[in-house]
N, C-alpha and C positions, 0 to 999 in steps of 0.2 A: 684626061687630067685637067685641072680647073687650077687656072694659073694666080698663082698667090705674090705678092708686096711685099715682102720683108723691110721694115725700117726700123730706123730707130739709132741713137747717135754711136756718129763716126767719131769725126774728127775729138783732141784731146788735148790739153797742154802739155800732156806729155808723151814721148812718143809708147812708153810704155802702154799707157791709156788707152791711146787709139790702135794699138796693136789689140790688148783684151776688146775692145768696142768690134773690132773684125773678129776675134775667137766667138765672141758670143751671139755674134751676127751670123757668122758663117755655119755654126754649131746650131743656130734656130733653124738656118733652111734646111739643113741636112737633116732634122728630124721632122719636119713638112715633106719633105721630100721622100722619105721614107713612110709617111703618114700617107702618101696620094698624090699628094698634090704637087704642082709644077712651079717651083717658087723662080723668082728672080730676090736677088740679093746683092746689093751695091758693093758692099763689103769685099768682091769677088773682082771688082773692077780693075783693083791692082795690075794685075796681071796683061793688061792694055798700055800700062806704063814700061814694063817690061821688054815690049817687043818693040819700041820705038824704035828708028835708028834716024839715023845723020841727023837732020834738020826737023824730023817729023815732031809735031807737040800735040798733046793735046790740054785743054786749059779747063779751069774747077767748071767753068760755063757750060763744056761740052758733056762732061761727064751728070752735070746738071739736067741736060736735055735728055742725055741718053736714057736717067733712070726714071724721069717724068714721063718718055714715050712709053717705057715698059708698065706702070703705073696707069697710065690710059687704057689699057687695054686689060687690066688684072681683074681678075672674075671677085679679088678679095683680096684686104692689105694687113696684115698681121705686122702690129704696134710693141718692140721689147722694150721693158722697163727704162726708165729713163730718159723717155723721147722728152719730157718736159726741158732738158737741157740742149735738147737740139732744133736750131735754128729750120734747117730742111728737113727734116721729120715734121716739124711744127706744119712746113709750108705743102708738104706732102700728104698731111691729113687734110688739109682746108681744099688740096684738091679732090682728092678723095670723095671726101662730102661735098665738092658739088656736081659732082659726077653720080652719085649717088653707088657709091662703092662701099659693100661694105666692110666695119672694120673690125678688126680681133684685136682685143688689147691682152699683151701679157699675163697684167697681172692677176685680171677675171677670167678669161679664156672663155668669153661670152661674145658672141657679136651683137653690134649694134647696125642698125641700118642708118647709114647716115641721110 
C-alpha cells in the first residue's frame, strides 16, 4: 500500500464547521482507503484528545509535528476543496513541494508533481 496525505481545512468559526471539515476529511480517506491506498488523515486526531488523563496535554504544536512527520514520509498528498482557506494545508503543500511529493488536488483529481 502506498501511503497517501489527506489535507485540507479543519479548524472553523464554528464548531458546526469544523465538525462537517472532519466528516469531509474523514469520509475522503475512507474512500482512499478503500481505493488502495494507506491514507493518514489529521481529522482522525481527535481521538488522542480523548484518552488524556490527569495532567497529560497535548498542545496545537504537537499535533502540528505529528501530522508533518506522517506527511514526510507520504508516497502522495491528496488536497480537498477548500485548502485555500487553511492556514496548515497552505504550509503543508509548500512542504510537500519541497520534498518533491506529489500532490492530488480535489477538484481535478489529476496529480501534479511538485
Amino acid at each position: 500500500m502506498r501511503r497517501l496525505y489527506v489535507a485540507g481545512p479543519y479548524s472553523n468559526s464554528s464548531v458546526i464547521g469544523a465538525l462537517d471539515n472532519m466528516r469531509r476529511g474523514m469520509r475522503k480517506a475512507t474512500e482512499k482507503f478503500l481505493e488502495g491506498w494507506a491514507p493518514f488523515a489529521p481529522w482522525m486526531d481527535y481521538h488522542y484528545s480523548l484518552m488524556l488523563r490527569g495532567d497529560e496535554k497535548l498542545t496545537v504544536e504537537d499535533y502540528y509535528a505529528y501530522s508533518i512527520a506522517w506527511l514526510r514520509v507520504s508516497d502522495a498528498m491528496y488536497v480537498l476543496k477548500g485548502w485555500e482557506s487553511s492556514k496548515g494545508t497552505m504550509a503543508e503543500i509548500e512542504i510537500a513541494k519541497e520534498m518533491g511529493i506529489p500532490i492530488m488536488w480535489e477538484e481535478v483529481e489529476s496529480t501534479v508533481m511538485a
